[in-house]
C-alpha positions in Angstrom: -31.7 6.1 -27.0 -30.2 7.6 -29.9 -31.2 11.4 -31.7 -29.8 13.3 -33.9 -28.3 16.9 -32.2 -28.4 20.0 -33.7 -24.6 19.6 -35.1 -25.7 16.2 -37.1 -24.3 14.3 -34.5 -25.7 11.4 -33.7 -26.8 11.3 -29.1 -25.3 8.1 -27.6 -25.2 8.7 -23.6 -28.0 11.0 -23.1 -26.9 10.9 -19.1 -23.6 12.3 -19.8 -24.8 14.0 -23.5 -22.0 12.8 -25.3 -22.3 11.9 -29.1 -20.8 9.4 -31.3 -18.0 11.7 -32.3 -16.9 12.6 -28.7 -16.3 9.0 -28.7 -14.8 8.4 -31.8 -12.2 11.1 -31.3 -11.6 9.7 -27.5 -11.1 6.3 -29.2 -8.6 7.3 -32.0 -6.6 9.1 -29.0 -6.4 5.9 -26.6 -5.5 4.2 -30.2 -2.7 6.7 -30.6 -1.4 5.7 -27.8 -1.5 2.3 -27.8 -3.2 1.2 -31.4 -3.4 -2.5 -29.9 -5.1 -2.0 -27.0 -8.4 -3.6 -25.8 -10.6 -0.8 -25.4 -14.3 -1.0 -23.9 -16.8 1.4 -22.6 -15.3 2.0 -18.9 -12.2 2.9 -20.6 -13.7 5.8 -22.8 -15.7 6.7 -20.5 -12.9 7.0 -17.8 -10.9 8.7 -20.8 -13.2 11.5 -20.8 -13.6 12.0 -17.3 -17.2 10.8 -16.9 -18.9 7.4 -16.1 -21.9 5.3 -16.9 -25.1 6.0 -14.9 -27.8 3.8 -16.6 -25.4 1.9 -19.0 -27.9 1.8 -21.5 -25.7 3.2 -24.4 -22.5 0.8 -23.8 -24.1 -1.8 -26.4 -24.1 1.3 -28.9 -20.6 2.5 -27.2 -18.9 -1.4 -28.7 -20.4 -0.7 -32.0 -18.7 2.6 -31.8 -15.4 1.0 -30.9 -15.5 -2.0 -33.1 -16.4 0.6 -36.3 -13.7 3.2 -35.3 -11.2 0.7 -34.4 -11.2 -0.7 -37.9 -11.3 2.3 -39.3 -8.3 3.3 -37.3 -6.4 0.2 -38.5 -7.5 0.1 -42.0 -6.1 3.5 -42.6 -2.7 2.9 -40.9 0.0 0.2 -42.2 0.0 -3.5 -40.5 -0.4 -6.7 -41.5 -3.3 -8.4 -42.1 -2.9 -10.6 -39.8 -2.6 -8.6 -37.1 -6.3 -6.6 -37.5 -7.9 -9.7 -38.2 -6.1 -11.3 -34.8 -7.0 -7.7 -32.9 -10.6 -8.0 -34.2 -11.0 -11.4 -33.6 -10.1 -11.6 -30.2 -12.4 -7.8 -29.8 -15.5 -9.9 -31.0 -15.1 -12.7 -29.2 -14.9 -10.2 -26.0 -17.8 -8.5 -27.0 -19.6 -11.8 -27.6 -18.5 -13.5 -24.4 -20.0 -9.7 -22.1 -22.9 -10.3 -24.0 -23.8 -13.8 -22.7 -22.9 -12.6 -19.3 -25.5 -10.1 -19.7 -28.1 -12.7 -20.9 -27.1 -14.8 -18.1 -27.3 -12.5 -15.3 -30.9 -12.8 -13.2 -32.1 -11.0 -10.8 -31.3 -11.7 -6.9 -35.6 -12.7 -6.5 -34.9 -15.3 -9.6 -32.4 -17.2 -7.6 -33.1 -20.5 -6.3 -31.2 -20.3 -2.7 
């Protein structure tokens, strides 16, 4: 679920009330550290000391890192090649968790 707070922030988690800009700012600093790190929701979450209850916002948390990630690497110098490697093999993650998801049935949909 997704509002818009009083600051014109935009609510991701509203479990853990944190907006896209605590997670943009959490993302460039795990970025600064390492800028070609594989970063996914468990990480920023575990970055700013809190975790995901209902999980419900990590499909708008990827968007978030995918966005701020190329953002972050548009505005700094490297090749090409490198952010379109990086964001290649990011997609593809995201793609791959994705199907998981899809694929996942429930424990009374199982044949044995």
């Amino acid at each position: 679920m997704r509002c818009v707070s009083r600051a014109g922030r935009m609510l991701v988690c509203s479990c853990n009330f944190i907006t896209d800009k605590d997670i943009e700012e959490t993302i460039i600093e795990l970025l600064d550290e390492d800028c070609w790190q594989l970063i996914v929701p468990a990480k920023v979450y575990h970055a700013m000391q809190k975790r995901g209850r209902c999980c419900g916002c990590f499909p708008n948390v990827v968007d978030i890192i995918i966005r701020t990630t190329e953002q972050y690497h548009a505005s700094r110098p490297s090749t090409d090649d490198q952010i379109f490697d990086f964001m290649t093999r990011l997609k593809q993650f995201h793609e791959e968790n994705r199907r998981a998801d899809l694929e996942r049935r429930h424990k009374s949909h199982r044949a044995a």
